[in-house]
C-alpha positions as CSV (number, residue, x, y, z in Angstrom):
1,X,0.0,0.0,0.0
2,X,1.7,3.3,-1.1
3,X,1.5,6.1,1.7
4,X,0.9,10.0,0.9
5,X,2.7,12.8,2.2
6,X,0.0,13.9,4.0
7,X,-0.1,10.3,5.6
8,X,3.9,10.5,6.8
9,X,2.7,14.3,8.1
10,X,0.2,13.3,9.9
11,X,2.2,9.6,11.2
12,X,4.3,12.6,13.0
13,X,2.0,15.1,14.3
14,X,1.1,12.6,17.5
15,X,4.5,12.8,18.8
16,X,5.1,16.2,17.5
17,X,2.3,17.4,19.7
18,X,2.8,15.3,22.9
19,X,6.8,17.0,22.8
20,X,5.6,20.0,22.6
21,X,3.0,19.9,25.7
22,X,5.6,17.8,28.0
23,X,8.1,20.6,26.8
24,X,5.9,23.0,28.4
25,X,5.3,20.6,31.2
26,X,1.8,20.4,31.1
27,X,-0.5,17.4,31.8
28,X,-3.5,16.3,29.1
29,X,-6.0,18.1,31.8
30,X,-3.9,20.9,31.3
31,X,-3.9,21.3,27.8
32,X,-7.7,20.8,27.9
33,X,-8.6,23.6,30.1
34,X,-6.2,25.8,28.1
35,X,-7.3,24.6,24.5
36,X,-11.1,24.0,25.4
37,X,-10.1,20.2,23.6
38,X,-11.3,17.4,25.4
39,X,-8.9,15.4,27.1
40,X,-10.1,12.6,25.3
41,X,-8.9,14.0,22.1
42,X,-6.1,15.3,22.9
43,X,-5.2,12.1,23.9
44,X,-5.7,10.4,20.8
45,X,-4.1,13.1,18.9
46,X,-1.5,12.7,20.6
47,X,-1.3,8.6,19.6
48,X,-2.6,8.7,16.2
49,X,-6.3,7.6,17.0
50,X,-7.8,10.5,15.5
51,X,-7.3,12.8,12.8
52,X,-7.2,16.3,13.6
53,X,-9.4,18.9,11.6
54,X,-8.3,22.3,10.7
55,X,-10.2,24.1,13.2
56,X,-8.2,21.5,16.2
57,X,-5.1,22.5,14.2
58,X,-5.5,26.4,14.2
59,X,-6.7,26.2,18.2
60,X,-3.4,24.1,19.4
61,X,-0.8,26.3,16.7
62,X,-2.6,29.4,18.4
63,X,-2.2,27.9,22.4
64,X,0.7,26.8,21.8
65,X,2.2,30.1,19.7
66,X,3.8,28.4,16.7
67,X,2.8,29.1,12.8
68,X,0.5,26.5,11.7
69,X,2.7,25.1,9.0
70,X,5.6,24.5,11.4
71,X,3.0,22.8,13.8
72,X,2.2,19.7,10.7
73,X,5.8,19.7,10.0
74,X,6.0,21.0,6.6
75,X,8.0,23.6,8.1
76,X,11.3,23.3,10.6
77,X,10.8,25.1,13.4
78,X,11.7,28.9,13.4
79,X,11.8,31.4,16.0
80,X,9.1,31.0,18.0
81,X,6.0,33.1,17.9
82,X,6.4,34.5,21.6
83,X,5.7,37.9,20.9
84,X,2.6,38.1,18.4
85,X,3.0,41.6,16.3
86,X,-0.6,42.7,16.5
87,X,-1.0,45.3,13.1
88,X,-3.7,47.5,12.5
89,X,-5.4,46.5,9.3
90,X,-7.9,49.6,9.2
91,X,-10.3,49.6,12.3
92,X,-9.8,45.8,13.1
93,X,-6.7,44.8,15.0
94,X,-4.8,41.4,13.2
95,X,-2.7,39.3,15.0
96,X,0.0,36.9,12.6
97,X,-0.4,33.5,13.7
98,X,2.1,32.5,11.0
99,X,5.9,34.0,10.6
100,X,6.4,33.2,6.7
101,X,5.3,35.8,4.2
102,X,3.3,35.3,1.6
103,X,0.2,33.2,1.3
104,X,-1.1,31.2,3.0
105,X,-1.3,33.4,6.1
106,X,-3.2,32.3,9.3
107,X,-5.0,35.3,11.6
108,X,-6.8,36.1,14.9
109,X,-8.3,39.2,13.5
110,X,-10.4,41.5,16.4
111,X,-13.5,43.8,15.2
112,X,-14.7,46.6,17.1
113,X,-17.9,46.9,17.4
114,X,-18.0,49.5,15.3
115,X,-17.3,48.2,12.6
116,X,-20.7,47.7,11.7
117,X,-21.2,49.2,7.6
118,X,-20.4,46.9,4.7
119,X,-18.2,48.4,2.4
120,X,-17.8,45.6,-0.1
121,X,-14.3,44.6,-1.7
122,X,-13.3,42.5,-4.6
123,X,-9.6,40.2,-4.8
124,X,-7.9,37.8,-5.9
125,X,-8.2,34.6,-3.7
126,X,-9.7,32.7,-0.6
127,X,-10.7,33.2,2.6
128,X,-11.8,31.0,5.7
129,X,-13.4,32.7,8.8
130,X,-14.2,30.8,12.0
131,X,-16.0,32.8,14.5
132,X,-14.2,32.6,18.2
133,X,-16.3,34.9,19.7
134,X,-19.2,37.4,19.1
135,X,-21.5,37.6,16.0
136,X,-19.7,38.2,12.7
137,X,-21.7,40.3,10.1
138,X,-20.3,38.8,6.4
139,X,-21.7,40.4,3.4
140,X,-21.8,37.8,0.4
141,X,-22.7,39.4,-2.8
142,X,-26.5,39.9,-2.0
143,X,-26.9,37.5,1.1
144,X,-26.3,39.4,4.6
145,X,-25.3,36.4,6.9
146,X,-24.6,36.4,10.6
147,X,-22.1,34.0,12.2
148,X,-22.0,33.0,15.6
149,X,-19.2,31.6,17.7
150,X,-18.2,28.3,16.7
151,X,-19.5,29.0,12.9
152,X,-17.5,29.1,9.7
153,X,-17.1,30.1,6.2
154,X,-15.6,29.6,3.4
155,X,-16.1,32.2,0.2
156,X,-13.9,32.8,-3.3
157,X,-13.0,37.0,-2.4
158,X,-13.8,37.7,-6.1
159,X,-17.4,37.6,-4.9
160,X,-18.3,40.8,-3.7
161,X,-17.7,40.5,0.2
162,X,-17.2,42.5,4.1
163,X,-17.3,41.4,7.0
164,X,-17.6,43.0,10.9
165,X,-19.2,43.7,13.6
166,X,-23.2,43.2,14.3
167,X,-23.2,46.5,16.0
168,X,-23.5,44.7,19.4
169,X,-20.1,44.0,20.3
170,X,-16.8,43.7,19.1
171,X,-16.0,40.1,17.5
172,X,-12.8,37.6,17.4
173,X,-12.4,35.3,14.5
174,X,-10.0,33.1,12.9
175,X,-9.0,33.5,9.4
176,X,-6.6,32.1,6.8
177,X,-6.5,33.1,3.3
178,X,-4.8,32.4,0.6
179,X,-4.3,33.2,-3.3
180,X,-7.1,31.6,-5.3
181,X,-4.5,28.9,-6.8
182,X,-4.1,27.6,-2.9
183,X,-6.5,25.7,-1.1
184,X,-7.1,24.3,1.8
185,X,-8.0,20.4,2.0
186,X,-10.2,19.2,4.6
187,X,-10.7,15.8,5.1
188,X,-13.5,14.3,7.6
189,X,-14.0,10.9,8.4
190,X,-12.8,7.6,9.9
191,X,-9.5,5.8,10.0
């Protein structure tokens, strides 16, 4: 049976994560409470039982303050994200949660709350939002959809698009983008 290099990547992300918790010296509990993971799947993360999906991915790379890419190994590790850069990207604050420039790039993006009138753009490539906390406005061509926490989306940025606040509070979100030859490949199932 001929293996993939996603299959060798993923063969190594079990250990890769349990060195980098007992580096930190923390116990599976601990890692829980600071990840909101179960234990249970940390655990079999951690030995190969499960698969991890990209939203498990982007929540350990954030706790754990490496780029995402370095996290799967199909990067060496760099210097370590210890210091985050926050940059203001108009009104919303963005903070890098990957070190290599260029696409694709991985954000915790913060939007004040007011931040509240679509003013739709237009670009070249990809975008993937998941909603951490708040209630994200997204304006999709004609649709006017609100995202909760724990939501996401996925949209082609040549579509007419925004996205902010509801005008309730400010909202934190997740997002990676990329240029529209890159994608993302998410995989669900059993092993």
């Amino acid at each position: 049976m001929e293996h993939s290099p996603a299959d060798a990547l993923l063969a190594a992300l079990g250990p890769r994560l349990r060195r980098l918790r007992v580096r930190r010296g923390m116990t599976l509990a601990g890692l829980a409470e600071g990840t909101g993971i179960s234990r249970s799947t940390l655990s079999r993360l951690e030995t190969g039982g499960r698969r991890p999906d990209l939203e498990l991915l982007l929540r350990l790379a954030r706790f754990h303050r490496v780029a995402l890419d370095e996290l799967v190994g199909t990067r060496e590790p760099a210097e370590p994200l210890t210091a985050l850069d926050p940059r203001r990207v108009g009104r919303r604050t963005a903070l890098p949660l990957t070190s290599r420039p260029g696409a694709p790039s991985a954000w915790k993006v913060i939007i004040p709350v007011t931040l509240n009138e679509p003013d739709l753009r237009v670009h070249a490539g990809h975008v993937w939002l998941h909603v951490l906390s708040g209630r994200l406005r997204l304006v999709l061509g004609s649709d006017d959809l609100v995202l909760a926490s724990g939501e996401t989306a996925h949209f082609d940025t040549r579509m007419p698009h925004w996205f902010g606040s509801t005008g309730r509070r400010p909202v934190e979100i997740l997002s990676l983008s990329g240029h529209r030859d890159e994608h993302v490949r998410a995989r669900a199932g059993r092993r």
